[in-house]
FIKEPA-546068 format. One record per residue (C-alpha): residue number from 1; z, x, y. Coordinates in nm, 2 decimals. Example, Ala and Ser with C-alpha at 12.3 -4.5 7.8 and 13.67 -1.06 7.14 Angstrom:
<nodes>
 num      z      x      y
   1   0.78   1.23  -0.45
   2   0.71   1.37  -0.11
</nodes>
This chain:
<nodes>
 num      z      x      y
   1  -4.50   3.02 -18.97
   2  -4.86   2.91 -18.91
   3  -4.77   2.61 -18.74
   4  -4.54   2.77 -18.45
   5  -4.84   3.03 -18.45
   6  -5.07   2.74 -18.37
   7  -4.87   2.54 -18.10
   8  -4.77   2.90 -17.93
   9  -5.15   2.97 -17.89
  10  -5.21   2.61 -17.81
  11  -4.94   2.63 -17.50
  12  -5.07   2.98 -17.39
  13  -5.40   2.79 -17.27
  14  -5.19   2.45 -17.10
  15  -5.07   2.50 -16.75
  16  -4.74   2.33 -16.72
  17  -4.59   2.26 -16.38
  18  -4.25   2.11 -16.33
  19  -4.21   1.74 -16.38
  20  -4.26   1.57 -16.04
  21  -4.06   1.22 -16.04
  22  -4.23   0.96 -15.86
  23  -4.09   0.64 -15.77
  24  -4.21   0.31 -15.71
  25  -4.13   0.01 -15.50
  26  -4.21  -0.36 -15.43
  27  -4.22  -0.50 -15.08
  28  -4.02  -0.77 -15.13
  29  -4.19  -1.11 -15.12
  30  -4.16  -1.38 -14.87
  31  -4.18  -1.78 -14.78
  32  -4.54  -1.69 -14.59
  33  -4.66  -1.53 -14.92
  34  -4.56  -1.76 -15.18
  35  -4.70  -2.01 -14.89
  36  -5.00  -1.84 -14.92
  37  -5.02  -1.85 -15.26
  38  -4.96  -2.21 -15.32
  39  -5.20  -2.32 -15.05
  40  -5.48  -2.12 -15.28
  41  -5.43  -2.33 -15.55
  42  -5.67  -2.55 -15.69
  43  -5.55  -2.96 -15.68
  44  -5.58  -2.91 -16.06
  45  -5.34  -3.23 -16.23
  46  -5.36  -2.97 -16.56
  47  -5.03  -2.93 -16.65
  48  -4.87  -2.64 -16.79
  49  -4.65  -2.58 -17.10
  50  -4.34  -2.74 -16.89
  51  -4.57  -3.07 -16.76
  52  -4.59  -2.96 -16.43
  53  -4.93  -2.91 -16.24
  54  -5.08  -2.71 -15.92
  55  -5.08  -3.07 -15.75
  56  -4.70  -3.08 -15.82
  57  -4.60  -2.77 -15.66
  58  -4.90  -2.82 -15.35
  59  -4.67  -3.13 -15.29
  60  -4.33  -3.01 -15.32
  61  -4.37  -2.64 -15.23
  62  -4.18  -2.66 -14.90
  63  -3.88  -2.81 -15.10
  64  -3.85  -2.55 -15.34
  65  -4.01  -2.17 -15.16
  66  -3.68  -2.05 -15.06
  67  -3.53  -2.06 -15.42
  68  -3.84  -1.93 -15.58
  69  -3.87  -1.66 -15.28
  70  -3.51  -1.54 -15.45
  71  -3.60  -1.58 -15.83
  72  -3.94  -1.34 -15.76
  73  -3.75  -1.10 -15.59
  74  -3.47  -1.09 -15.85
  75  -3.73  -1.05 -16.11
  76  -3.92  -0.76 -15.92
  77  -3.54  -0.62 -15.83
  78  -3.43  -0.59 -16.14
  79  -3.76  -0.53 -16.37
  80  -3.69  -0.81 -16.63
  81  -3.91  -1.12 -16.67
  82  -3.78  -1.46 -16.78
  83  -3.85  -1.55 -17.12
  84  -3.94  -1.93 -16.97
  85  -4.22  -1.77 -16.71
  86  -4.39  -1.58 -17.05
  87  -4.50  -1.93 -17.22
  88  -4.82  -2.06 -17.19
  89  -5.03  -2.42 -17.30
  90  -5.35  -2.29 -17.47
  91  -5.60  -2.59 -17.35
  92  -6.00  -2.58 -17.56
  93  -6.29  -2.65 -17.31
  94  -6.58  -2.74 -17.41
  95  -6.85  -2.49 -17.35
  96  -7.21  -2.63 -17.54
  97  -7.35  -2.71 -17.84
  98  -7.17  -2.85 -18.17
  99  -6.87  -3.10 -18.05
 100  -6.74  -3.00 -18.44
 101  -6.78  -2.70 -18.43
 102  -6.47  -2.48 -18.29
 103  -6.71  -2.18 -18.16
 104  -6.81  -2.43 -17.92
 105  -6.52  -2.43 -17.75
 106  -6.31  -2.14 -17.50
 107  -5.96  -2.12 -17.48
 108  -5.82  -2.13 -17.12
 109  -5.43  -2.07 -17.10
 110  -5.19  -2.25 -16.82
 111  -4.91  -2.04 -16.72
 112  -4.56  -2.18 -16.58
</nodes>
């Protein structure tokens, strides 16, 4: 058959070496970085899809780190994101020219 012909001269000229598994990990994340995080924040009163804002979670951060510490690890853990984190609130900005005109305008997404 012409076709087995084909792939056997194709594979003569491929070097195949053994399948090498790699495996990754994440360092698991802690109060200092989420900390971090939240302290890089702009004071943006924007809110996101669910109402809530950077300014919110600047002000009530040290409340809530150690449960959201857990949640990121569990997501990271066990490779599945929640459905509720993939929504986001599509907002226009204005950029220039034509207020009418919906060229004129950028889409900039807020994320949960």
């Amino acid at each position: 058959d012409n076709f087995d012909l084909a792939i056997q001269n194709v594979n003569s000229f491929i070097s195949c070496r053994p399948f090498e598994r790699k495996y990754f990990a994440w360092k698991p994340i802690t109060i200092k970085d989420v900390l971090l995080c939240v302290s890089e924040f702009s004071s943006s009163q924007s809110e996101d899809f669910y109402g809530f804002s950077n300014k919110i979670f600047k002000e009530i951060i040290d409340t809530i780190v150690e449960p959201l510490v857990y949640i990121f690890n569990m997501i990271l853990d066990q490779g599945i994101f929640p459905s509720k984190l993939k929504v986001v609130k599509i907002t226009p900005i204005f950029k220039k020219g034509d207020r009418n005109c919906p060229s004129s305008y950028r889409p900039i997404s807020l994320v949960p």
